[in-house]
N, C-alpha and C positions, 0 to 999 in steps of 0.2 A: 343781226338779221342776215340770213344768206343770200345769194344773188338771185335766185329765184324767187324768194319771199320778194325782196326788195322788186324784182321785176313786176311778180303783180301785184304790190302795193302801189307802184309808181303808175302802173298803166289804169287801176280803179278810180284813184285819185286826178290822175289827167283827163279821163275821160269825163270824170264832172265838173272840174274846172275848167273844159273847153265850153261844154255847157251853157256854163254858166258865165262868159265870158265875151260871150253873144250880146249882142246889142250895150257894153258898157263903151262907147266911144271912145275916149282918151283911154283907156288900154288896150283896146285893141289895135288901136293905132301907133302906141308905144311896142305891142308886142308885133306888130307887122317889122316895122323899123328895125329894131333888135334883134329879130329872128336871121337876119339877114348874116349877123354876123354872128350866132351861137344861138342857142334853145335856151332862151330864161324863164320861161316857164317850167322847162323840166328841172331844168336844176334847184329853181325854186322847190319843186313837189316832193324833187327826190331828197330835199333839205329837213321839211316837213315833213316826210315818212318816215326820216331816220330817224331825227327827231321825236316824235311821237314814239318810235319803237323802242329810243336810249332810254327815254323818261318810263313807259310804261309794261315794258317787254321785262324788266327786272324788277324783283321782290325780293326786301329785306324785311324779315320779322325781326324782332327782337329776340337777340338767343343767339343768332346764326352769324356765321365770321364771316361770311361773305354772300350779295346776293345770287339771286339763280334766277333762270329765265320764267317767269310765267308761262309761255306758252305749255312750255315742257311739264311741268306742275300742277296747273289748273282741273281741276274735277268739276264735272259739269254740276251747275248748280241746281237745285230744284226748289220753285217758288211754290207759295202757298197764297190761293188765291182768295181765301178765307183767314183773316186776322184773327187767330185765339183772343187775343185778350179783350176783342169784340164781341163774342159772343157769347151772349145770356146762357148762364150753365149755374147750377144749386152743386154747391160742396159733396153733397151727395151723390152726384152723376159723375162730377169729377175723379170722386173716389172710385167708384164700379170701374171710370177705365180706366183707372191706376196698372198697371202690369209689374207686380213685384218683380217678379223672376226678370224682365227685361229691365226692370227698374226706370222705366221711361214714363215721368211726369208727367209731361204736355199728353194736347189731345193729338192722334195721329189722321191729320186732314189730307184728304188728296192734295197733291200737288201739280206739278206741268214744268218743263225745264225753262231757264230761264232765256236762251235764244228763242223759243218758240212767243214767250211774254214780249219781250223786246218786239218783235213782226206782229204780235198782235194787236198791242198800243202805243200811240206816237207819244202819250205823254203820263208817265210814269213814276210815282214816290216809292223807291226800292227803302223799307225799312227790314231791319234786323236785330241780334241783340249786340252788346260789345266782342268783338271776334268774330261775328259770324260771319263775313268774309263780303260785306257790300262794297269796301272800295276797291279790294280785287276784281270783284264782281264786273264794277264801270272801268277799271283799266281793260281787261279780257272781253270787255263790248267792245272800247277803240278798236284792240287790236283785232279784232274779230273783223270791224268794220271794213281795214284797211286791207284784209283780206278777201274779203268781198266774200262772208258769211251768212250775210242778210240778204234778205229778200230784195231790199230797195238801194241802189248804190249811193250811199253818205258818207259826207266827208266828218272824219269824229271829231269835235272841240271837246277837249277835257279842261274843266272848273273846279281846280280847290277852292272848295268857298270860302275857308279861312283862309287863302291869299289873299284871295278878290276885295272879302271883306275889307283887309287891313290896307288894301291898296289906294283907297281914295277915288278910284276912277271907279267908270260907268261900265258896266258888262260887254256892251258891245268895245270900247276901248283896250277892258282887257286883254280880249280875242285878239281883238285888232293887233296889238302887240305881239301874240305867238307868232301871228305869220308875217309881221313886221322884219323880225331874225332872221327869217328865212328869204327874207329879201324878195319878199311878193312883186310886183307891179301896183303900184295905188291903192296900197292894202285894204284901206280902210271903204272906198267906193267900193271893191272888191269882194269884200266880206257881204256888205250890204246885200250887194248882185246874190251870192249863194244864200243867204240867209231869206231874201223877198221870193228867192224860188224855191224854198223850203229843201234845200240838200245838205243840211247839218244835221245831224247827230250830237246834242249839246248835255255832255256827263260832267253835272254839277254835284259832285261830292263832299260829303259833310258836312251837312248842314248843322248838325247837332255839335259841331267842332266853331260856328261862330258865336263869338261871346253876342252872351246878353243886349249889350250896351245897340250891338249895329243888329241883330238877328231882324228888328222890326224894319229898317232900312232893307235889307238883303232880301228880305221875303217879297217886299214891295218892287225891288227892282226887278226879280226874276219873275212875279206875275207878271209885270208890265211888259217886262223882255218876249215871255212865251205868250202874250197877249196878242201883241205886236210879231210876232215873228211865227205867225200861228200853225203857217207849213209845213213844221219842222220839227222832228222828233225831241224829247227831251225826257229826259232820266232825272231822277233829284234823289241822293243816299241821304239818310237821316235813323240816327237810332230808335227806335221804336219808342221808346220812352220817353222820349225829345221830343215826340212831332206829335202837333197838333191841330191838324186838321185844315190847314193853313192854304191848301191851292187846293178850290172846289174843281177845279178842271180836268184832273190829275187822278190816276185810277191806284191805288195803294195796296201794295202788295209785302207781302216778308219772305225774306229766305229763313227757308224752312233748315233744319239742323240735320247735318250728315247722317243719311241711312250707311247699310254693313257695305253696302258695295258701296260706296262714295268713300267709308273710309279706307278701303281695300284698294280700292285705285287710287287714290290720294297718297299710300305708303307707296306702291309700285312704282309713282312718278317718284318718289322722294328718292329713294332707293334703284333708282333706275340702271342705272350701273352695275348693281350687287341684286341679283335676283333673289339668292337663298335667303341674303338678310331680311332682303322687304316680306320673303316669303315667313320667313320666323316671327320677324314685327308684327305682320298684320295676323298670323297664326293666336301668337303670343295678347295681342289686344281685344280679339274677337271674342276670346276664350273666357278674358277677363271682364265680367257685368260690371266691374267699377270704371276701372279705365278706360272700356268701351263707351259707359255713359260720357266719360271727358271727352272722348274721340269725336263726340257728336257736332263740337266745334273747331272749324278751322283754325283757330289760333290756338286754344290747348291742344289739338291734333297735331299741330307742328312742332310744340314743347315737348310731350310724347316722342314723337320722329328724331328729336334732338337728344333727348334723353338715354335714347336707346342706341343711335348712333354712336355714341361715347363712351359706350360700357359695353353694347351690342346683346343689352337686356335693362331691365329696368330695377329700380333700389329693391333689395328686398323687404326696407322701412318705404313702405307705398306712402307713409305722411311726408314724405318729401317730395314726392312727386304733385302730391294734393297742394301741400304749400307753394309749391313752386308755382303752381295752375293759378293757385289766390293771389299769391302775388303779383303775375303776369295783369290780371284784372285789378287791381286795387291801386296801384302803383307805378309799375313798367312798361305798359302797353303804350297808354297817353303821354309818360317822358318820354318817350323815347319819338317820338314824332313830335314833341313840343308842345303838348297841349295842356293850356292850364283852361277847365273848364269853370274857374270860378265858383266851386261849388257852394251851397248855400250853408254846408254842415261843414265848412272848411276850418271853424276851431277844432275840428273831431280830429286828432292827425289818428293814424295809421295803426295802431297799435291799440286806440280808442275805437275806432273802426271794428277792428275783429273783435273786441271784447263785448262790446255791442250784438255784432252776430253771434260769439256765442251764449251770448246769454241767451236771446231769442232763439236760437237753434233750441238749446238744450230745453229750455221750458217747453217748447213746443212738440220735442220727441218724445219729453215727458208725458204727455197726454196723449199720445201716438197720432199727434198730427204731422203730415205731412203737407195738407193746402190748407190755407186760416184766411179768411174775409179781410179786407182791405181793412178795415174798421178795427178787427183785432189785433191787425200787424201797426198799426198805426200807433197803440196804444200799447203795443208790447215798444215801442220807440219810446215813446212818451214816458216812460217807467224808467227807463235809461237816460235819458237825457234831462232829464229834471233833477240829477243828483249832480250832475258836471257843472263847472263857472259859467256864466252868462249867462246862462239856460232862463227864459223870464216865464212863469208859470203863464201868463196871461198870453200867450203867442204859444201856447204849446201846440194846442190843436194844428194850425195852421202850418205850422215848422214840423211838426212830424210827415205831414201829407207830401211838403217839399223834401222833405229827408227821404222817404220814402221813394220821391220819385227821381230823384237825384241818383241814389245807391240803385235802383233800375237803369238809371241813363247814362252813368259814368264807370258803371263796374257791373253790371250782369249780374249780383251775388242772388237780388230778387225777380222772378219772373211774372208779368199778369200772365197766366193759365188759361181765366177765362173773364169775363167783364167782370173786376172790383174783387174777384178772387188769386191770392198768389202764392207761390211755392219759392223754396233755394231754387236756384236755377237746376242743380244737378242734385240728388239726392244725397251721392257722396260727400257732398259741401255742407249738406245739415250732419252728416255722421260726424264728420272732420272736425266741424266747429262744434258739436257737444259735446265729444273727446278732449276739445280745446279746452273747454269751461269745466269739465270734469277735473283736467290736469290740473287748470290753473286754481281751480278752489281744493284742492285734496284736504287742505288744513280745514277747512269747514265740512268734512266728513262726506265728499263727494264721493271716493273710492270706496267707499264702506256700503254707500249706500243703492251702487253703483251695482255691484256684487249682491247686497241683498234683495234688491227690489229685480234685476234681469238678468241673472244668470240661467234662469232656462227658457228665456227670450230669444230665438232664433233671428228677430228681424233685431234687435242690440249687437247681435257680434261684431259687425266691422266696426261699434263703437269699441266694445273691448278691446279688439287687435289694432285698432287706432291711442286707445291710450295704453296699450302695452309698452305701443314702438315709441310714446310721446314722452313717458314717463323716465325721468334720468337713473334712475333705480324702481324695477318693478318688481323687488322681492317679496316688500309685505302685501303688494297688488295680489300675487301669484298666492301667496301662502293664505289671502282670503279667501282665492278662489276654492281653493283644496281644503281649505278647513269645510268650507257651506256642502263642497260634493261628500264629503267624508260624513255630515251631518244625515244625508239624504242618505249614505248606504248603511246607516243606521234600520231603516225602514226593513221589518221582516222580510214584507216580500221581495224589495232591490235583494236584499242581505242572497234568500235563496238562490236568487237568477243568479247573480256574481258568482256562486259557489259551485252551483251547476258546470257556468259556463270556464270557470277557472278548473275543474276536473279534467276536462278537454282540451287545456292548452298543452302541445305539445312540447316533448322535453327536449328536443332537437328541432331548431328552425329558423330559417335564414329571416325569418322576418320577425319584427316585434312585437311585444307581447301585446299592446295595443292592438297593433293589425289583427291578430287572432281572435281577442276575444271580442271584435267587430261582427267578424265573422263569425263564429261561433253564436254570438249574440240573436244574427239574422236567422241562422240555423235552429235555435231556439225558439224562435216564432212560428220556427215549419213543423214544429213537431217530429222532427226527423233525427230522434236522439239516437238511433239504432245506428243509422249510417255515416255518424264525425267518423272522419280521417284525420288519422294521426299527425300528418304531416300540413302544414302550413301551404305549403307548395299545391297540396292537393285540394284543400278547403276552398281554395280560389277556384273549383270547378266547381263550388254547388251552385253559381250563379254564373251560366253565361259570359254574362257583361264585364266578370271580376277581368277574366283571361285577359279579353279587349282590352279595360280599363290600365290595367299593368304595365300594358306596351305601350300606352302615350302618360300616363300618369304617375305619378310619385305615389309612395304609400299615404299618406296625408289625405290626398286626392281621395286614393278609394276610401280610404275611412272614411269620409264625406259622405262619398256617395252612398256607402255601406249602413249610413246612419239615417240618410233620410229611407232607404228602403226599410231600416229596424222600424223608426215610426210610424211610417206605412200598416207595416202589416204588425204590428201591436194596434193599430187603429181598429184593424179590419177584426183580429182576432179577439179581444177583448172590448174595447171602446166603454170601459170603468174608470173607474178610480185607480185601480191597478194600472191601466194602460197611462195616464194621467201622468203617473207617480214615474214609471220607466219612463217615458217620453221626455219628460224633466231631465230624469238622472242623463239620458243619453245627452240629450242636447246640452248641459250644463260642462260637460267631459268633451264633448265638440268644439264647444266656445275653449274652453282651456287650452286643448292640443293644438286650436288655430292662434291663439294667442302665444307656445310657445314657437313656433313657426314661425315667428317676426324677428327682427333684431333687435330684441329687446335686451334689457341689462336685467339679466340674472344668475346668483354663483354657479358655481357647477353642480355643488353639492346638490341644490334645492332641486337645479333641473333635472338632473340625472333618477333623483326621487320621484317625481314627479311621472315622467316618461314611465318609471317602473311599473307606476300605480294607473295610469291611465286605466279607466273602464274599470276602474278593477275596485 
């Protein structure tokens, strides 16, 4: 803290400690006495602001070799003053506001930032999912406080409540000890004083962090505490899936999940220092619909940050970045702060865990679900865990609902969406883990069938380029692919188009035969057979956007791009069988070229074939 910071923390905090300092007899009479010979009350304050600042002014995630300031960091949060998983919504409304192209799950609620939430209720249950940044949240209220950020001038008591819990002492004791250290004046009358005249700010964090055993003790004290002490604002953090309804007095709110500009300022704090980089990072994220979806949480946002800081770009195998996210939730997060939450599926270790996910991932993308009723996620558990030891069929019912709601409270992997209806938390998590279950069953003919049942499935690709990059050899993967497209340009009419559009490839050109006959391809839709240009270089003028597209894009890129326009206008121009049949071919040749684009393991021989024959 610098000496200006420190200046007005000390002068905010003095001033409501003289306050409240008023009519307490025996300290006022101690600090008459005392004053005479030095100011113990400021040194006290200025003990306890530093304090307060050492403890909460720094942040260490897990990942990062050393902490860094919060203040400097922090992105303003934005609450949601409507709880999704509250509200009555049918799988079918769910789906309409599905946003493929954004890939964003959840329903998108208004929201209000959370300083504004803070001034406008004294007593508040801040929930979230795992990561989504609530105990940051109540540190950056302290220090907010001590700044005198708020409407009302309060002094911050911060509560881990897994301390408190395991402390044996009474709430107000607790307290009583912080400012004990800082060598109060008769601490304990003293707290009473600011507390009966309602000048605390009292941020009790994690509550979903106390075990079981004391949670019904804990809940009890801190009614009675905020019953009893009623003047006085109070915050309570708890996971979303954790809490239960538990303090009627108390207005319950969720931090809502990083919109583009939360994550774009959140890389700029990271990155502060190195402008260009944060400028490439957040470029580089925004661009990307997968990693953007990860971005949406603070703690995979700073795996992200960390990631890129290292390499100063990200793997070009993206399932390592995706593993690394799963793992952060499954495993790393909770050790690394100490928390053993007891859970109830705690013979399932970790390895049993994901296989679980992806089984239920993969059946459920099988039927192109992405949200499934509480009832059938319950039951896709039950399926699983009734083939594992202990497992006792007569307690199934009831241990799936806890399993369920456990892998919500302890790891994020499942989300409520809307009342009793749930999704993977992030889209990409269902890709990741049916690429898992595909890799891991390939001997039961998962790749085979993988290939024949969605190869000209557009919304399956990131499964393919997920077990491209998953697979420890993916040559006979590759050589199914190209067998099935080679099947398809069987068909007379592909056969024509290929022949047409292969006439046209030029016989000098800096760019691939792919890229060409992309283009060529779109060109053939226009009916503009008169006017192909010879050259490659020039074909990139029949469309505007190609020119653009070249200067920020890789060839790969336009081909993309180049393919959903073929689709397009084969939609518009034909909209048969025929259109049907191209639309396939193309997208089947898409999934291929994005699949060889990974770091995948395959000879040279095969790929270099492969590349030749693209589209072709």
């Amino acid at each position: 803290m610098d000496e200006l910071q420190q200046e007005i923390t000390s002068n905010i905090i003095t001033e409501v400690f003289k306050q409240s300092l008023k009519g307490l007899s025996k300290a006022e009479k101690w600090f008459r006495e005392k004053n005479k010979e030095y100011d113990p009350l400021g040194i006290a304050i200025n003990r306890y602001s530093q304090k307060m600042d050492e403890l909460y002014n720094e942040i260490r995630i897990y990942g990062m070799e050393r902490p860094i300031p919060l203040r400097n960091i922090f992105v303003r949060v934005n609450i949601l003053e409507k709880i999704p998983s509250r509200i009555n919504m049918s799988l079918i409304e769910l789906i309409q506001h599905f946003d493929s192209q954004a890939r964003i799950l959840g329903l998108l609620n208004g929201t209000i930032s959370g300083l504004k939430v803070v001034n406008k209720y004294n007593k508040i249950i801040v929930l979230g999912k795992p990561g989504s940044g609530k105990s940051t949240f109540l540190k950056y209220t302290a220090l907010q406080c001590l700044d005198g950020k708020y409407n009302e001038k309060l002094v911050p008591v911060f509560v881990t409540l897994k301390d408190f819990s395991e402390s044996g002492k009474s709430l107000l004791e607790f307290i009583v000890d912080q400012f004990d250290i800082c060598q109060f004046p008769d601490a304990t009358a003293f707290i009473r004083r600011l507390l009966d005249k309602g000048k605390c700010i009292i941020l009790l964090d994690g509550l979903d962090e106390v075990s079981e055993e004391n949670k019904d003790i804990i809940i009890s004290q801190l009614t009675d505490f905020s019953d009893k002490y009623i003047n006085n604002n109070f915050i309570i953090s708890c996971r979303i899936a954790a809490y239960n309804h538990w303090f009627k007095r108390y207005v319950d709110v969720e931090i809502a999940d990083f919109n583009n500009e939360q994550i774009n300022t959140f890389i700029n704090n990271w990155f502060s220092n190195e402008p260009k980089t944060a400028e490439s990072c957040s470029k580089k994220v925004l661009e990307s619909p997968h990693i953007k979806e990860l971005a949406s949480i603070p703690l995979l946002l700073t795996l992200i940050c960390l990631s890129y800081d290292s390499t100063l770009g990200f793997p070009q195998n993206r399932s390592e970045l995706y593993k690394e996210g799963i793992d952060a939730l499954l495993k790393k997060w909770d050790s690394t702060r100490r928390i053993n939450r007891g859970e109830i599926y705690k013979y399932l270790s970790v390895r049993r865990k994901e296989s679980m996910f992806s089984r239920i991932a993969a059946e459920f993308f099988e039927q192109n679900e992405l949200f499934f009723n509480q009832q059938k996620l319950e039951k896709a558990i039950q399926n699983f865990i009734i083939n594992l030891p202990n497992a006792k069929e007569e307690t199934l019912d009831i241990d799936s609902e806890a399993i369920l709601k456990a892998i919500e409270a302890q790891h994020g992997i499942f989300v409520e969406r809307a009342k009793r209806i749930y999704s993977f938390s992030h889209l990409t998590f269902q890709e990741y883990f049916t690429a898992k279950y595909i890799v891991d069953n390939a001997e039961q003919g998962t790749l085979k069938a993988l290939v024949r049942n969605h190869l000209t499935h557009d919304n399956w690709r990131e499964v393919f380029i997920l077990t491209a990059e998953m697979l420890d050899d993916s040559e006979s993967f590759f050589k199914s692919i190209k067998s099935e497209i080679d099947t398809m340009a069987k068909d007379t009419s592909i056969q024509n188009a290929i022949d047409w559009i292969q006439s046209y490839i030029p016989k000098k050109t800096n760019y691939t035969p792919a890229f060409c006959r992309v283009l060529i391809a779109l060109k053939y839709f226009e009916d503009l057979k008169d006017n192909i240009l010879p050259l490659a270089k020039e074909l990139v003028k029949i469309e505007p956007w190609y020119t653009k597209a070249l200067e920020s894009f890789s060839e790969n890129r336009v081909i993309d791009l180049a393919c959903d326009h073929i689709i397009k206008k084969a939609d518009i121009k034909y909209n048969n069988q025929y259109s049907i049949k191209f639309k396939n071919y193309i997208n089947a040749n898409r999934i291929l070229a994005a699949c060889l684009n990974t770091e995948c393991y395959l000879s040279k021989k095969t790929r270099e074939k492969i590349i030749k024959e693209l589209f072709c």
